[in-house]
C-alpha positions in Angstrom: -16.7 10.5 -69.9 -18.9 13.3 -68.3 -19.0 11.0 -65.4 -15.3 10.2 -65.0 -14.4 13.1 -65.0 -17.0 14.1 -62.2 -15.8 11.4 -60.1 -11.9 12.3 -60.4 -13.2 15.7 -58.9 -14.7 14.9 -55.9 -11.8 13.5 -53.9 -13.0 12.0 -50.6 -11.6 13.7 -47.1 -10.3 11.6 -44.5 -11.5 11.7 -41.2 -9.2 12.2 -38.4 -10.8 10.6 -35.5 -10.2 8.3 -33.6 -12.6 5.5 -33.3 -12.2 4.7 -29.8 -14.8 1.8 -29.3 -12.7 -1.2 -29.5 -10.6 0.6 -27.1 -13.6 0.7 -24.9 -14.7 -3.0 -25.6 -11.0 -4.2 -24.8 -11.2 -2.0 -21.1 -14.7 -3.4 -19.9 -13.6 -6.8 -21.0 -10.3 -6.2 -19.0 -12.5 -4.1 -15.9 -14.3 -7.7 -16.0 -11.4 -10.2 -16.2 -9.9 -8.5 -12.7 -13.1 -8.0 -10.9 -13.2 -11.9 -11.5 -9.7 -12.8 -10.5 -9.0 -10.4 -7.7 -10.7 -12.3 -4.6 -8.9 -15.2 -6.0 -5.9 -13.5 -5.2 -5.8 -13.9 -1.8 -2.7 -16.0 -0.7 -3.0 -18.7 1.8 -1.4 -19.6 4.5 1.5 -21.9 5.3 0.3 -23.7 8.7 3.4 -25.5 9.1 4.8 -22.3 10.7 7.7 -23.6 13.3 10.2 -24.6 10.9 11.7 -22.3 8.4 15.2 -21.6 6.5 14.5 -17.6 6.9 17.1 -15.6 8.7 16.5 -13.7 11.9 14.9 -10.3 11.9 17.5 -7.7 12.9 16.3 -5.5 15.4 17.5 -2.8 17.6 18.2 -4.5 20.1 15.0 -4.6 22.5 13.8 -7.4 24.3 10.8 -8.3 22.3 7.5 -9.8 24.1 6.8 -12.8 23.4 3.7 -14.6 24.1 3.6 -18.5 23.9 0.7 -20.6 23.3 1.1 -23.9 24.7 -0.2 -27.6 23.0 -3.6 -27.5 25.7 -4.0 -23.7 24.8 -2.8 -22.1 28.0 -1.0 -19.1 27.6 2.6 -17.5 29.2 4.4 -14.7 28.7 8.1 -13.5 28.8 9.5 -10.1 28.7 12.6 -8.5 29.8 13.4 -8.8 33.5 11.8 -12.9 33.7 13.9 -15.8 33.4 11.0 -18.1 32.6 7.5 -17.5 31.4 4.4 -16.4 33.3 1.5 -18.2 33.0 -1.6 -15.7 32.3 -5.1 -15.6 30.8 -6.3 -13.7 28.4 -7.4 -10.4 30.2 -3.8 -10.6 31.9 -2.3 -10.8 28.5 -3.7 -7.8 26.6 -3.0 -5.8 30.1 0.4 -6.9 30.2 1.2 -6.4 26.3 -0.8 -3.2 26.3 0.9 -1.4 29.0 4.4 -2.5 26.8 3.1 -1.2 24.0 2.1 2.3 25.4 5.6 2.6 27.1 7.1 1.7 23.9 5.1 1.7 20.9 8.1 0.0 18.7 8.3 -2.6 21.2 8.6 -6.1 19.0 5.9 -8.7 20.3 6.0 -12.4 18.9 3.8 -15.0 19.6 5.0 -18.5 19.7 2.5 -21.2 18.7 3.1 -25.0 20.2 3.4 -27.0 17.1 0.9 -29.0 17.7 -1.7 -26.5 18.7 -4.2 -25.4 16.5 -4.6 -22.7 14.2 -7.4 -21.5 14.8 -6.2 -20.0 18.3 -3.0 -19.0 17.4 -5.2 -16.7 15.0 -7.1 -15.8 17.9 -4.2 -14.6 19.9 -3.0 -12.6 17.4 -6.3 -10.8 17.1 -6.9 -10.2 20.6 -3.7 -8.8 20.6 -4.0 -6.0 17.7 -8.2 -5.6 19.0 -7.7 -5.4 22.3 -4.0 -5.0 23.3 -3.9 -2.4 20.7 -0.4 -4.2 19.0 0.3 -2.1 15.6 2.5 -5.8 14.5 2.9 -9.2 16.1 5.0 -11.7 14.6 5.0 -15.2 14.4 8.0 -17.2 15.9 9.7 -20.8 15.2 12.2 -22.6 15.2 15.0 -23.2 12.1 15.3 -26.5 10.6 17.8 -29.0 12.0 
């Protein structure tokens, strides 16, 4: 009885910490999951740009830039003040565009990509215009569905 009685006296204490391993385990195993999946979030792209069902960006009214790339590559452009586009080349172009862009700096450029050229240099365009032409945002123009 000498015993019972000894173990009725010592009451065990609670701790009051927090055991924060599993919270650790469930963070590193989270840290890994998204390290996994974030360069598969990239979003491609829709190559079938010309035709859409989006309405028309509003804009204050300025005559945008707009620089066409034709089926054989060949490039024109159109601004305010022509009434039909002007063939050019590519050091022409990012002259052209550049000297717009440091009269204006909000001055809208678009470039408009023949259907049936490729990709590949409508992407091309598009760079040489923010590398070189130094173009904070170029669009990409097409036509709305019939």
């Amino acid at each position: 009885m000498a015993q019972a009685h000894a173990r009725r006296g010592r009451k065990r204490r609670l701790k009051a910490e927090i055991n924060v391993v599993p919270y650790i385990d469930v963070m590193l195993v989270l840290l890994i999951i998204f390290m996994v999946t974030a360069p598969l979030l990239n979003v491609g792209v829709d190559v079938n740009l010309p035709q859409a069902d989006a309405k028309t960006l509003e804009q204050k009214r300025k005559q945008p830039v707009v620089v066409q790339v034709r089926k054989d590559g060949q490039l024109a452009l159109t601004y305010e003040g022509l009434d039909r586009p002007q063939a050019v080349d590519a050091a022409q172009l990012v002259a052209k565009v550049r000297a717009f862009v440091e009269a204006d700096p909000n001055v809208p450029v678009y470039v408009a990509g023949d259907r049936d050229v490729s990709y590949q240099t409508v992407y091309e365009v598009l760079s040489l215009l923010q590398r070189d032409a130094k173009v904070p945002r170029a669009g990409l123009m097409g036509d709305p569905k019939k």
